[in-house]
MIVEX-713111 format. One record per atom (N, C-alpha, C): residue number from 1; residue in three letters; atom name; x negated, y negated, z negated. Coordinates in steps of 0.1 Angstrom, whole numbers, plus 2048, in hexadecimal, padded with zeros to 3 digits. Each point is the difference from the previous one (the first is absolute). Example, Ala and Ser with C-alpha at 12.3 -4.5 7.8 and 13.67 -1.06 7.14 Angstrom:
<nodes>
<node midren="1" tiba="ala" bado="N" u="77C" v="839" w="7B2"/>
<node midren="1" tiba="ala" bado="CA" u="809" v="7F4" w="800"/>
<node midren="1" tiba="ala" bado="C" u="7F7" v="7F4" w="800"/>
<node midren="2" tiba="ser" bado="N" u="804" v="7F5" w="807"/>
<node midren="2" tiba="ser" bado="CA" u="7F7" v="7F5" w="800"/>
<node midren="2" tiba="ser" bado="C" u="808" v="7F5" w="7F8"/>
</nodes>
This chain:
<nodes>
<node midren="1" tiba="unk" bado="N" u="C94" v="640" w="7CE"/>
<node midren="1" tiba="unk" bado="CA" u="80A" v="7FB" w="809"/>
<node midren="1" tiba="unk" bado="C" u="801" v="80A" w="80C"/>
<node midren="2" tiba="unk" bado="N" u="80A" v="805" w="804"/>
<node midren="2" tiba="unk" bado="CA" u="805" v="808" w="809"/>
<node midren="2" tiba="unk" bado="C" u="801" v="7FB" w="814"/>
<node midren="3" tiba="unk" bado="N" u="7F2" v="802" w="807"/>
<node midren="3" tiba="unk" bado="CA" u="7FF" v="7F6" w="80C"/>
<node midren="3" tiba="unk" bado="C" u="80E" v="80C" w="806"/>
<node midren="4" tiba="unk" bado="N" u="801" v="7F6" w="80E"/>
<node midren="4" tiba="unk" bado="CA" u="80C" v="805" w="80A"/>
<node midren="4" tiba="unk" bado="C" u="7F7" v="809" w="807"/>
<node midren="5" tiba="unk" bado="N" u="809" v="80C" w="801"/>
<node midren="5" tiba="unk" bado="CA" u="7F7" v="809" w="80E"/>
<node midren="5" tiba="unk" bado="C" u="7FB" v="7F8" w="808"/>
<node midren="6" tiba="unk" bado="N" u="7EF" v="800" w="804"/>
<node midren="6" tiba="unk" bado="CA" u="7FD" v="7FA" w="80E"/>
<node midren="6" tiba="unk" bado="C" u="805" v="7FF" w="806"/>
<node midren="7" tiba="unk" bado="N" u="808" v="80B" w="807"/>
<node midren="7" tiba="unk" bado="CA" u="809" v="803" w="80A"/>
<node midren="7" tiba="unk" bado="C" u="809" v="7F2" w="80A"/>
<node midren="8" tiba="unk" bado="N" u="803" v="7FD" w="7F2"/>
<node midren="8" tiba="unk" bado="CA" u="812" v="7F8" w="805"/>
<node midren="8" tiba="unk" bado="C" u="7F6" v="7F2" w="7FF"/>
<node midren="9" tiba="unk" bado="N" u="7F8" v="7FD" w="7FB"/>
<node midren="9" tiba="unk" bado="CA" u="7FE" v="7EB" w="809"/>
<node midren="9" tiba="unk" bado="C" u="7FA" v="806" w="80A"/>
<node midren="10" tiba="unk" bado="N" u="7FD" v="80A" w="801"/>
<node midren="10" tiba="unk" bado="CA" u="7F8" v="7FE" w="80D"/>
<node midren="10" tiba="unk" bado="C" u="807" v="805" w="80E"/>
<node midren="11" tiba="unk" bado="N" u="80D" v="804" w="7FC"/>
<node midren="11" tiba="unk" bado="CA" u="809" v="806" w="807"/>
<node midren="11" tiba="unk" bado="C" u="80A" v="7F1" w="804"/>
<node midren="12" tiba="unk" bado="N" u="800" v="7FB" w="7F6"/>
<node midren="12" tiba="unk" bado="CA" u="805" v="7F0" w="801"/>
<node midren="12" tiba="unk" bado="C" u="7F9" v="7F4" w="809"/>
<node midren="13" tiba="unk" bado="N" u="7F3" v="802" w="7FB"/>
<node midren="13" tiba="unk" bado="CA" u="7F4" v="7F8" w="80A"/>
<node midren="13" tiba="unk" bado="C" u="805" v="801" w="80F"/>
<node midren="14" tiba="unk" bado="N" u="7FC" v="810" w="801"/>
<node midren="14" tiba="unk" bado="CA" u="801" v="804" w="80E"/>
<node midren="14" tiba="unk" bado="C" u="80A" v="7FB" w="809"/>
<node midren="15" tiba="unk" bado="N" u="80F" v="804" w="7F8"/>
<node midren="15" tiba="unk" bado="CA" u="80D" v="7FB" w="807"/>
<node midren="15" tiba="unk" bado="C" u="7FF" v="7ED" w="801"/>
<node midren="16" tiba="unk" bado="N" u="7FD" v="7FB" w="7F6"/>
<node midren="16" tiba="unk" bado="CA" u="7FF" v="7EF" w="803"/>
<node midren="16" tiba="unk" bado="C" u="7F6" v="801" w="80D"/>
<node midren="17" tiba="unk" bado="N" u="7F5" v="805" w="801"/>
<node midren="17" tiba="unk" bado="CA" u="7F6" v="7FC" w="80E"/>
<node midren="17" tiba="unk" bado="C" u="803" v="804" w="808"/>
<node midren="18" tiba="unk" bado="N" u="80E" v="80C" w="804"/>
<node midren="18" tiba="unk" bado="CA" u="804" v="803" w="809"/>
<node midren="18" tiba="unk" bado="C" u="80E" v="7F5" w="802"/>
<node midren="19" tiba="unk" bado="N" u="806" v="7FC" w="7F7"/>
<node midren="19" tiba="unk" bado="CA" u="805" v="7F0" w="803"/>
<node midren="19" tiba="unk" bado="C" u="7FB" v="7F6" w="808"/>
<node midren="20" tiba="unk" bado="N" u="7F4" v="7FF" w="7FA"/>
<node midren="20" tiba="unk" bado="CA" u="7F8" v="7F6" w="805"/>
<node midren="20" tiba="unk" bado="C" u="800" v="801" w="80C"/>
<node midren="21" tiba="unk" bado="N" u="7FA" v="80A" w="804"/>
<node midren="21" tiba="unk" bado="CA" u="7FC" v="803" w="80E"/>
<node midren="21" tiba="unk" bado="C" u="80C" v="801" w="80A"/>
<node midren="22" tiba="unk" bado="N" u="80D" v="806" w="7FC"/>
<node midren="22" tiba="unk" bado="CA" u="80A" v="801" w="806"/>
<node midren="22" tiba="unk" bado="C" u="806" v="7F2" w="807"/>
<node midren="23" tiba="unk" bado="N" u="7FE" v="7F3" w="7F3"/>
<node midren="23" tiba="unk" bado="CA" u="804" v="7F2" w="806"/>
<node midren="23" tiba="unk" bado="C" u="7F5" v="7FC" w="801"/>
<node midren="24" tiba="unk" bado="N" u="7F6" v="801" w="806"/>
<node midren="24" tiba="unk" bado="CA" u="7F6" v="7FB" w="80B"/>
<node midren="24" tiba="unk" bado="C" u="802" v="803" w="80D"/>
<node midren="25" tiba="unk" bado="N" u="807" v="80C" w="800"/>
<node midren="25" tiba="unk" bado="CA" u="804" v="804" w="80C"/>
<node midren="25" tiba="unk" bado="C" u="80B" v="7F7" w="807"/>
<node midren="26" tiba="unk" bado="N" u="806" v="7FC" w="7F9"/>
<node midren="26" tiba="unk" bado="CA" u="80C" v="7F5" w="80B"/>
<node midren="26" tiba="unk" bado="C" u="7FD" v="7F0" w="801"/>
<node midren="27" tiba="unk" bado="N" u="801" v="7FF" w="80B"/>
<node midren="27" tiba="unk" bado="CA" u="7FB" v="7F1" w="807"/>
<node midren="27" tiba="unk" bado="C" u="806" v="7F7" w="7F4"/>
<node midren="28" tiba="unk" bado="N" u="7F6" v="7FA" w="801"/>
<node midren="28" tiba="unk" bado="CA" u="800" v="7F2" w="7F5"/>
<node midren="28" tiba="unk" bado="C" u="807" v="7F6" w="803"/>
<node midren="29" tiba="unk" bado="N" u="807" v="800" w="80D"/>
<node midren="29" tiba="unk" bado="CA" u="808" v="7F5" w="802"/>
<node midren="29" tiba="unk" bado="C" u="80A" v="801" w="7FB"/>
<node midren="30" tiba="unk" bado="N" u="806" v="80C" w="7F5"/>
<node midren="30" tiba="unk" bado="CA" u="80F" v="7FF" w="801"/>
<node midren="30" tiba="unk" bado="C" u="800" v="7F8" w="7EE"/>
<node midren="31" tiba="unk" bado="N" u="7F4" v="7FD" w="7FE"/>
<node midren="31" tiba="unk" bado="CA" u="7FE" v="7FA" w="7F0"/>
<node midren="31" tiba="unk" bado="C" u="808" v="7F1" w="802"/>
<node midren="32" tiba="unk" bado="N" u="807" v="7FB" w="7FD"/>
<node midren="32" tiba="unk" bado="CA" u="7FF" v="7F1" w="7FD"/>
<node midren="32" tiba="unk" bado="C" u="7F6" v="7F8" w="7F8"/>
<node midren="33" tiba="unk" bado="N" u="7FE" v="7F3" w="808"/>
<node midren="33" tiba="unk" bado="CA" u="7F2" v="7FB" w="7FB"/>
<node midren="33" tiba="unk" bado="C" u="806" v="7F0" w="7F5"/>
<node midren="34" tiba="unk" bado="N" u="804" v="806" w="7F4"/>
<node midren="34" tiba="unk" bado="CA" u="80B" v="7F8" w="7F9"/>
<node midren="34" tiba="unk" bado="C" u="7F7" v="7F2" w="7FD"/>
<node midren="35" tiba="unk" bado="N" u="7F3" v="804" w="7FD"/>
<node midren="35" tiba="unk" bado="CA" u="7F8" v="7F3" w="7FD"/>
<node midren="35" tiba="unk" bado="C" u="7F5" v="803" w="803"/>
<node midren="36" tiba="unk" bado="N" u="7F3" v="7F9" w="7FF"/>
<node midren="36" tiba="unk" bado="CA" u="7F0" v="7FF" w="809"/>
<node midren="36" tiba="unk" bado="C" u="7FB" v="80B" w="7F5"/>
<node midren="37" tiba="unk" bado="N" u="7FB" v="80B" w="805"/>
<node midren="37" tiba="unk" bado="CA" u="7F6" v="80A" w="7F5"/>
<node midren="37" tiba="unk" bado="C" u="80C" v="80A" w="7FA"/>
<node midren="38" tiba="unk" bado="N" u="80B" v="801" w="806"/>
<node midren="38" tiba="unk" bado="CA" u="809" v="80B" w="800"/>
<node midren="38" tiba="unk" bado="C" u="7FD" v="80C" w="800"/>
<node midren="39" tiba="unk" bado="N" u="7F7" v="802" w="80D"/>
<node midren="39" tiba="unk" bado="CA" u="7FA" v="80C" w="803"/>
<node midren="39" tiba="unk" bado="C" u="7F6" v="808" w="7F5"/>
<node midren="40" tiba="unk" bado="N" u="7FA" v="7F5" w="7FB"/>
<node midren="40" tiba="unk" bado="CA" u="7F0" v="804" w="7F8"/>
<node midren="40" tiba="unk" bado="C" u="809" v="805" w="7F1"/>
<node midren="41" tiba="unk" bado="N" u="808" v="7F7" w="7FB"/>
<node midren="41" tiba="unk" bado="CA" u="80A" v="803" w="7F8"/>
<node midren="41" tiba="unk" bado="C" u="802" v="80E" w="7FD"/>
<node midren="42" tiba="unk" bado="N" u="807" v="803" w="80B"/>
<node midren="42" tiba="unk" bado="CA" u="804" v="80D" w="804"/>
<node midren="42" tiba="unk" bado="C" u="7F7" v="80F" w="7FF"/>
<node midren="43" tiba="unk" bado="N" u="7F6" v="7FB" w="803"/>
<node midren="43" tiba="unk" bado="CA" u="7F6" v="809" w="800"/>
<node midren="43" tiba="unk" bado="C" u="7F9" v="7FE" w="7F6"/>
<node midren="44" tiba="unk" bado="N" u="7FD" v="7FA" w="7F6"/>
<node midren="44" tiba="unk" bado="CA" u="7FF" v="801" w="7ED"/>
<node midren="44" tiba="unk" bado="C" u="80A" v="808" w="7FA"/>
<node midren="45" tiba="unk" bado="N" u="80D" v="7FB" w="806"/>
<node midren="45" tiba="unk" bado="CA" u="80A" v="804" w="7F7"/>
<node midren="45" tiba="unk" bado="C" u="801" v="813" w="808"/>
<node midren="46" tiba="unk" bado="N" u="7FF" v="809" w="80C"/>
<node midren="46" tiba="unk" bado="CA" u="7FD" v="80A" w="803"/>
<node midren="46" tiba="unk" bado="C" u="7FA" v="808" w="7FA"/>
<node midren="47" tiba="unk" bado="N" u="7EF" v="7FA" w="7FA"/>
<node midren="47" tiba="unk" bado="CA" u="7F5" v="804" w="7F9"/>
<node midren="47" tiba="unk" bado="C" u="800" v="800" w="7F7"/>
<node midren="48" tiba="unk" bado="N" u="807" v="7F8" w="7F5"/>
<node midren="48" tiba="unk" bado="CA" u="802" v="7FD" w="7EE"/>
<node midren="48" tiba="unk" bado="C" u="802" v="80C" w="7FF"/>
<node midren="49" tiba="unk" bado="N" u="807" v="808" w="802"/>
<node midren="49" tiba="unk" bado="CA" u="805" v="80E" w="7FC"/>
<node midren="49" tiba="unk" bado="C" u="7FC" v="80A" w="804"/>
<node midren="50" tiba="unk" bado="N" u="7F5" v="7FE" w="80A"/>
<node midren="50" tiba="unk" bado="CA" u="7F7" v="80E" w="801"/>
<node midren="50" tiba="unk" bado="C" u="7F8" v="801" w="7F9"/>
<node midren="51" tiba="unk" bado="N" u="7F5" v="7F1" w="7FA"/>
<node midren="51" tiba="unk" bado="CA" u="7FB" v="7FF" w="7FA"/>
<node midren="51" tiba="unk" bado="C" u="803" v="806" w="7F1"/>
<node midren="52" tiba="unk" bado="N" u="80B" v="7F9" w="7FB"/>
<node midren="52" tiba="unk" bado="CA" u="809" v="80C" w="7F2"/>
<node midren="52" tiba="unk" bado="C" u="802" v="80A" w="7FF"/>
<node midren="53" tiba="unk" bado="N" u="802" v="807" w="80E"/>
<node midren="53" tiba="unk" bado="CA" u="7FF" v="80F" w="7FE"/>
<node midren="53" tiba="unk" bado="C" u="7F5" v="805" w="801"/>
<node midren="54" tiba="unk" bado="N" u="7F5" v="7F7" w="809"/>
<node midren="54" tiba="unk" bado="CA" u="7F0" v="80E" w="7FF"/>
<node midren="54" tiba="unk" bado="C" u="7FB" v="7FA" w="7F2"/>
<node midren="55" tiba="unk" bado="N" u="804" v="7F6" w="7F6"/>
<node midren="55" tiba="unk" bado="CA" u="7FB" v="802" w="7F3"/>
<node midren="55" tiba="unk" bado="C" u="807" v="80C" w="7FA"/>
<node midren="56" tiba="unk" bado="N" u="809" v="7FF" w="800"/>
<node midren="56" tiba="unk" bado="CA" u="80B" v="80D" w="7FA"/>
<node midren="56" tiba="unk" bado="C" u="7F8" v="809" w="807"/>
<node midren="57" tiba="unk" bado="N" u="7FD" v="805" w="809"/>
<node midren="57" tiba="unk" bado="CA" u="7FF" v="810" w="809"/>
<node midren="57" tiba="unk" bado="C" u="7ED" v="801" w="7FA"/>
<node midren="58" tiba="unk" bado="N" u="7F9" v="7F5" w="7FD"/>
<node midren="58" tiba="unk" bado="CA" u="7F1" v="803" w="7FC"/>
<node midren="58" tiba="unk" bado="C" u="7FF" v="800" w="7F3"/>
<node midren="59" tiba="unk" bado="N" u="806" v="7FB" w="7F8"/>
<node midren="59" tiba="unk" bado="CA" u="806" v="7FD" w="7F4"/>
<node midren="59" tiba="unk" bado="C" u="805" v="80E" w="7FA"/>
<node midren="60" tiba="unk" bado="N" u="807" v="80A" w="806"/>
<node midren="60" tiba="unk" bado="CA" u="803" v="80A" w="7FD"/>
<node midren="60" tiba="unk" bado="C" u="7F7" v="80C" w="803"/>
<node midren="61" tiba="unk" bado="N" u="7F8" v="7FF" w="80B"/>
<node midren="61" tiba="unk" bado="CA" u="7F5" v="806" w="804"/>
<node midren="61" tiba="unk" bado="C" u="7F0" v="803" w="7F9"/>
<node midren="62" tiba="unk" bado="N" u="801" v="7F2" w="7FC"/>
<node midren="62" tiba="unk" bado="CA" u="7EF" v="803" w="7FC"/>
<node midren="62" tiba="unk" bado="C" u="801" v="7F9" w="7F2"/>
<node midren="63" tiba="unk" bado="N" u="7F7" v="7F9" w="7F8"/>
<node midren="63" tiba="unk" bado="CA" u="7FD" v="7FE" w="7F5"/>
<node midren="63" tiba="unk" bado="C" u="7F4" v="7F1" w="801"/>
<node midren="64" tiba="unk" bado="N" u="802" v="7F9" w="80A"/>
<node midren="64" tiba="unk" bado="CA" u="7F6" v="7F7" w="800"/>
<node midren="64" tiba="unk" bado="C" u="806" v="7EF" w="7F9"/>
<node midren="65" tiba="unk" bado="N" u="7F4" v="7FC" w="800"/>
<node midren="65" tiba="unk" bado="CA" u="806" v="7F1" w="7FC"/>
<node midren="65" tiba="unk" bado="C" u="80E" v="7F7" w="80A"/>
<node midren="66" tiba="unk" bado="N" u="807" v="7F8" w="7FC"/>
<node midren="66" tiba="unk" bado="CA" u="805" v="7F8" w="806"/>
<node midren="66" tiba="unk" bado="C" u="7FD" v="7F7" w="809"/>
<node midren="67" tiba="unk" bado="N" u="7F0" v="7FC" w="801"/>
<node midren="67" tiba="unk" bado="CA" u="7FC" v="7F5" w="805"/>
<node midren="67" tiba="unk" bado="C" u="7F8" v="80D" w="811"/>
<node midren="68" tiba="unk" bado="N" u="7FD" v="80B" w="7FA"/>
<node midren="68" tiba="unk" bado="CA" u="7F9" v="80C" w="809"/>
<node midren="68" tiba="unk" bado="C" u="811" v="802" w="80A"/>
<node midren="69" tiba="unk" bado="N" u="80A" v="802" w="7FC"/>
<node midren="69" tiba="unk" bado="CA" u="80A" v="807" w="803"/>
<node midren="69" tiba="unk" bado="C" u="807" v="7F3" w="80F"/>
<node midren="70" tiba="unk" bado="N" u="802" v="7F2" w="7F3"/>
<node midren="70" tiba="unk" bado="CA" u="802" v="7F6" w="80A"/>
<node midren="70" tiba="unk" bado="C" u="7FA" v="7FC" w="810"/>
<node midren="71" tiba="unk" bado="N" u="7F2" v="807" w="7FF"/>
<node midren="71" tiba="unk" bado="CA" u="7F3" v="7FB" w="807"/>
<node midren="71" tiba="unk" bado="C" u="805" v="80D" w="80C"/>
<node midren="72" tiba="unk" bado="N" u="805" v="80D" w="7FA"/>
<node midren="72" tiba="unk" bado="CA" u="801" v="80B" w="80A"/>
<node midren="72" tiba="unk" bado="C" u="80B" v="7FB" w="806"/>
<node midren="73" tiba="unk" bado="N" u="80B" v="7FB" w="7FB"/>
<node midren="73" tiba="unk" bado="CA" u="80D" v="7FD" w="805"/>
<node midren="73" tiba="unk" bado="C" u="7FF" v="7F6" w="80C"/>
<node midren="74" tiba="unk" bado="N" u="7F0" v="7F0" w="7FD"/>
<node midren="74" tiba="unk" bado="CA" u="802" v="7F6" w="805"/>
<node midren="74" tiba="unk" bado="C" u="7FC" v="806" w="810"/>
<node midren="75" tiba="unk" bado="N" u="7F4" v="810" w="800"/>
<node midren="75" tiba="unk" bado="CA" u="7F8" v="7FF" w="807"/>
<node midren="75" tiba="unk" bado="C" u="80B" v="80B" w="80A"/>
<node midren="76" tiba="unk" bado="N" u="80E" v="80C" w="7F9"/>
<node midren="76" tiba="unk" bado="CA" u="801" v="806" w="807"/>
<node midren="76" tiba="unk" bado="C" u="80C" v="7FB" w="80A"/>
<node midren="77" tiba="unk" bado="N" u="809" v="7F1" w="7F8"/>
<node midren="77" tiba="unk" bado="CA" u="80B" v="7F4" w="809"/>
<node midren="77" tiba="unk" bado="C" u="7F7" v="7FB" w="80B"/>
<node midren="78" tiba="unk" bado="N" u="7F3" v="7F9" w="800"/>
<node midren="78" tiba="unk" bado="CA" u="7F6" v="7FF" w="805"/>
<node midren="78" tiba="unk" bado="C" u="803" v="807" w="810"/>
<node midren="79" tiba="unk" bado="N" u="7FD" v="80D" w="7FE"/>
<node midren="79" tiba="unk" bado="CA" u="800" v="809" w="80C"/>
<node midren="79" tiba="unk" bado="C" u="80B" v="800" w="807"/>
<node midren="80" tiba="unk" bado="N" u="809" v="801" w="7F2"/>
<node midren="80" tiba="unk" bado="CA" u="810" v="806" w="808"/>
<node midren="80" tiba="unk" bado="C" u="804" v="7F3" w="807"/>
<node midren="81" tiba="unk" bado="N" u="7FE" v="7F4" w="7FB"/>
<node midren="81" tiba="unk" bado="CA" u="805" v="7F6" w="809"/>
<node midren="81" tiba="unk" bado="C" u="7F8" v="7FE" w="80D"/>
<node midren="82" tiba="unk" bado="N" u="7F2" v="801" w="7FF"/>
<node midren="82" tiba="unk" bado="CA" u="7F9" v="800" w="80B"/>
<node midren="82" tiba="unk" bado="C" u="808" v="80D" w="810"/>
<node midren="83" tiba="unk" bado="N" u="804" v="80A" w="7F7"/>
<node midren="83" tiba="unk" bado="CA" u="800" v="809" w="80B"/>
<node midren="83" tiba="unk" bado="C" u="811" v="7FD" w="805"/>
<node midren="84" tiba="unk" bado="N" u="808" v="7F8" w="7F6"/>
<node midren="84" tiba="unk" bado="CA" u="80C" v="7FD" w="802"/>
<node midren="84" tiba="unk" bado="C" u="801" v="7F3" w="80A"/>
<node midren="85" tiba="unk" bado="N" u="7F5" v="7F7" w="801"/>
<node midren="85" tiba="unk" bado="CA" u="7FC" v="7F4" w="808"/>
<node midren="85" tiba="unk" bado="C" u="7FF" v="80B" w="80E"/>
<node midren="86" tiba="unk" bado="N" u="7F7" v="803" w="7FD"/>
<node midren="86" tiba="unk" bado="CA" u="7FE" v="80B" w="812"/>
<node midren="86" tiba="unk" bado="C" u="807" v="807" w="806"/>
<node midren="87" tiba="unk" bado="N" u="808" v="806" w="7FC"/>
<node midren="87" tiba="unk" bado="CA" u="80E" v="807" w="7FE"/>
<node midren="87" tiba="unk" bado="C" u="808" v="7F6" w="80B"/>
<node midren="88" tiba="unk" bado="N" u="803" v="7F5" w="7F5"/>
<node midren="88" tiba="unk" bado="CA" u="806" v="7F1" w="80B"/>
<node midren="88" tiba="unk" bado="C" u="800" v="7FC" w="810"/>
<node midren="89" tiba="unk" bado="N" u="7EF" v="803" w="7FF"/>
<node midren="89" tiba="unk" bado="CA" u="7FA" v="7FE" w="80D"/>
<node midren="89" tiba="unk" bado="C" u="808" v="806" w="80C"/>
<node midren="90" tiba="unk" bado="N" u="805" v="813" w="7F7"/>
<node midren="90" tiba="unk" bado="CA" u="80A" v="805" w="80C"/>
<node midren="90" tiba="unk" bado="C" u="80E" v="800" w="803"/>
<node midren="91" tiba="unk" bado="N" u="805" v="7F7" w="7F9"/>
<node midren="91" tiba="unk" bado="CA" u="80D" v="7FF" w="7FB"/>
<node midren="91" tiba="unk" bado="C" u="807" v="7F0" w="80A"/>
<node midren="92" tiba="unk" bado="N" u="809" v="807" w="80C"/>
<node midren="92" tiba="unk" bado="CA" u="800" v="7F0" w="804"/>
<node midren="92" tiba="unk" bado="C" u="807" v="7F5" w="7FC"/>
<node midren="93" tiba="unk" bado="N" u="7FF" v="7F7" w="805"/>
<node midren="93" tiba="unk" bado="CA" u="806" v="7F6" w="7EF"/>
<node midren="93" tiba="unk" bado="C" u="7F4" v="7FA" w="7F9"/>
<node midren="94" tiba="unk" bado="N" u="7F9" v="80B" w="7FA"/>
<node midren="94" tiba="unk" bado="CA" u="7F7" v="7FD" w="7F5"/>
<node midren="94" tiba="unk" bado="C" u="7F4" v="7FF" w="804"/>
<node midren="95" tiba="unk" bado="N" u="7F6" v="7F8" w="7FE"/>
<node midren="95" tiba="unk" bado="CA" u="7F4" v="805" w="7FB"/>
<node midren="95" tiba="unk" bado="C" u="7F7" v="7F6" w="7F8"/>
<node midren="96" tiba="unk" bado="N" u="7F4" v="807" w="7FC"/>
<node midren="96" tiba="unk" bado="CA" u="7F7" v="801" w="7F1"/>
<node midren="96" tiba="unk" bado="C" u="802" v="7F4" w="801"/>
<node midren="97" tiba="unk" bado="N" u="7F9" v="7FA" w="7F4"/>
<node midren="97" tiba="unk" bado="CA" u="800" v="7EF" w="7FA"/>
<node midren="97" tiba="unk" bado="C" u="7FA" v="804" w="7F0"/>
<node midren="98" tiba="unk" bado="N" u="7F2" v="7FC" w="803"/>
<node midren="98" tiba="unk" bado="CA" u="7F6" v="7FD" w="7F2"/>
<node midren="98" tiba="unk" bado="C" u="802" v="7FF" w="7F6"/>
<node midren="99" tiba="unk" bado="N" u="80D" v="7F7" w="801"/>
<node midren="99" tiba="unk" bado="CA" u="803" v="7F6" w="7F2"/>
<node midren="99" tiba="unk" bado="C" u="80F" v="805" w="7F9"/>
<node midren="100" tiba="unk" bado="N" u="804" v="809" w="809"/>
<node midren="100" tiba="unk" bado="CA" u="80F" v="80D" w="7FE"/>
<node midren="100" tiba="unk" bado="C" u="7F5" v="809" w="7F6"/>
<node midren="101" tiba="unk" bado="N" u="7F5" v="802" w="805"/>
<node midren="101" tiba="unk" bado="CA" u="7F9" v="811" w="7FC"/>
<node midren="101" tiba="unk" bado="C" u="7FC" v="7F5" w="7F4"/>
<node midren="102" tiba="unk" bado="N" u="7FC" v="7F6" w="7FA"/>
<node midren="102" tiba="unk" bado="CA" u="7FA" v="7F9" w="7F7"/>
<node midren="102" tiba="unk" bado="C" u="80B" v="800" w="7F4"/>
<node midren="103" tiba="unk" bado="N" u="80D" v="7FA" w="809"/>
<node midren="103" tiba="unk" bado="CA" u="80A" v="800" w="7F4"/>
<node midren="103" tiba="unk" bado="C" u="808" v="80F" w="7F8"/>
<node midren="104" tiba="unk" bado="N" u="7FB" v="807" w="80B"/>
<node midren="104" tiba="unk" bado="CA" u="805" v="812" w="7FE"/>
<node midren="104" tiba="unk" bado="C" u="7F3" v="803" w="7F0"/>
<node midren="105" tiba="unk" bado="N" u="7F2" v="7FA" w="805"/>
<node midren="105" tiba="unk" bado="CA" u="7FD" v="805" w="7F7"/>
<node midren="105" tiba="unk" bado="C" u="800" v="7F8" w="7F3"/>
<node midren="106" tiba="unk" bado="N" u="805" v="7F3" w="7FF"/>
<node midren="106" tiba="unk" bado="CA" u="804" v="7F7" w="7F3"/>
<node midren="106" tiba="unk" bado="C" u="80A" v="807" w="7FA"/>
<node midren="107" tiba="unk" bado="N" u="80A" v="805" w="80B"/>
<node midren="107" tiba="unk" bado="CA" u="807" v="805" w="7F6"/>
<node midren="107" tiba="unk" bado="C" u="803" v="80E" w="7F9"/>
<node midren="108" tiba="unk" bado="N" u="7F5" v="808" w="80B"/>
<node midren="108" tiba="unk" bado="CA" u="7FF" v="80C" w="7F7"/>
<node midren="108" tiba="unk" bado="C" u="7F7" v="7FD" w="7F3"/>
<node midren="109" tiba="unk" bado="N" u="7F7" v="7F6" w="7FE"/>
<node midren="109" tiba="unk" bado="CA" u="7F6" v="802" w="7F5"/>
<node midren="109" tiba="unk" bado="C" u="80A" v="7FA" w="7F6"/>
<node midren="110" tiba="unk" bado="N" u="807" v="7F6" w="801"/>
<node midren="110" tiba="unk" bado="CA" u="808" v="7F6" w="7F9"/>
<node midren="110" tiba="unk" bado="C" u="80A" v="809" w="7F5"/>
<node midren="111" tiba="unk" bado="N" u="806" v="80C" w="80D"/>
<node midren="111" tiba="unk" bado="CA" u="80B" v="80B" w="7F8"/>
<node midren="111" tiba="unk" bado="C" u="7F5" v="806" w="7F8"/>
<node midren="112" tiba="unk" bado="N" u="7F6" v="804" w="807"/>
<node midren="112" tiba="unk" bado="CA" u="7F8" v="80A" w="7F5"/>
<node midren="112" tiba="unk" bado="C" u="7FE" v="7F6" w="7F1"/>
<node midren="113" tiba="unk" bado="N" u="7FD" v="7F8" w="801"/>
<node midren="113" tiba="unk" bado="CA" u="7FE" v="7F8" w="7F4"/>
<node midren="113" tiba="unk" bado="C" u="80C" v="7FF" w="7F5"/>
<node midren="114" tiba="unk" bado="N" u="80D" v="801" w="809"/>
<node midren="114" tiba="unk" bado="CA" u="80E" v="7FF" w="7F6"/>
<node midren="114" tiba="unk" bado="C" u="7FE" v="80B" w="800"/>
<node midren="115" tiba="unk" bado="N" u="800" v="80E" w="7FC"/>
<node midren="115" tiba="unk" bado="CA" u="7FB" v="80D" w="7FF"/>
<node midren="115" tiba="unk" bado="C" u="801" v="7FB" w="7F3"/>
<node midren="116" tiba="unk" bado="N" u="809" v="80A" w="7F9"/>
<node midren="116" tiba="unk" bado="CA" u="802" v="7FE" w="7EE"/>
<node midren="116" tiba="unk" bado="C" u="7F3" v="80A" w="7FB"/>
<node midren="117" tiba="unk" bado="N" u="7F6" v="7FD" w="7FC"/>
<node midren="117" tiba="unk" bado="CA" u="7F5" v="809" w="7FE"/>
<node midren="117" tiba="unk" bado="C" u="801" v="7FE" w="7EF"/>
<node midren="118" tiba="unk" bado="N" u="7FF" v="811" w="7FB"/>
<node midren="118" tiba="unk" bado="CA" u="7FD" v="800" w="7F2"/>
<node midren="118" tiba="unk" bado="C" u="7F8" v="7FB" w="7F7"/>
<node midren="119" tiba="unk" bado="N" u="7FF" v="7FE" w="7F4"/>
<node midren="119" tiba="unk" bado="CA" u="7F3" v="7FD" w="7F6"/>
<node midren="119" tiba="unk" bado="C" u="7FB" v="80B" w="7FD"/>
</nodes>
């Protein structure tokens, strides 16, 4: 089987976390709060897809198990949300909330899991 140049998911990763980071940057007040847990919603649905790409970008990189790969993905959304919570802190409008960085990282491990992994 023929992997993708490392190159491009990780070139893909990068520009999604620079998304991410980009709308952290603007005050949270301009979200409409359509129903209770809107917010946390939001921040699953943000994370599902970084998680899909750092399976794709380690997936194309190395040669480890799925369950090793998942564990690197859970541990490196983990960070990125943490440092994306603190980020908040300087952002006016915004700041950190435990259970935003909790759901950031449900749904990065959640995407990593939909990650179409070979036999």
């Amino acid at each position: 089987m023929n992997r993708p140049r490392p190159a491009l998911p990780w070139i893909f990763t990068g520009l999604y976390a620079l998304l991410i980071f980009l709308a952290s940057s603007f005050s949270g007040r301009d979200l409409p709060e359509t129903f209770s847990g809107f917010d946390k919603l939001c921040h699953f649905l943000e994370y599902f897809p970084l998680g899909l790409l750092l399976m794709w970008a380690f997936r194309s990189s190395w040669n480890r198990s799925r369950i090793h790969t998942l564990l690197t993905v859970a541990f490196v959304v983990m960070l990125y949300a943490l440092t994306d919570e603190l980020h908040q802190f300087f952002v006016p409008g915004r700041s950190p909330d435990v259970l935003d960085g909790a759901m950031d990282v449900l749904g990065g491990v959640i995407g990593g899991v939909f990650y179409p992994w070979p036999k």
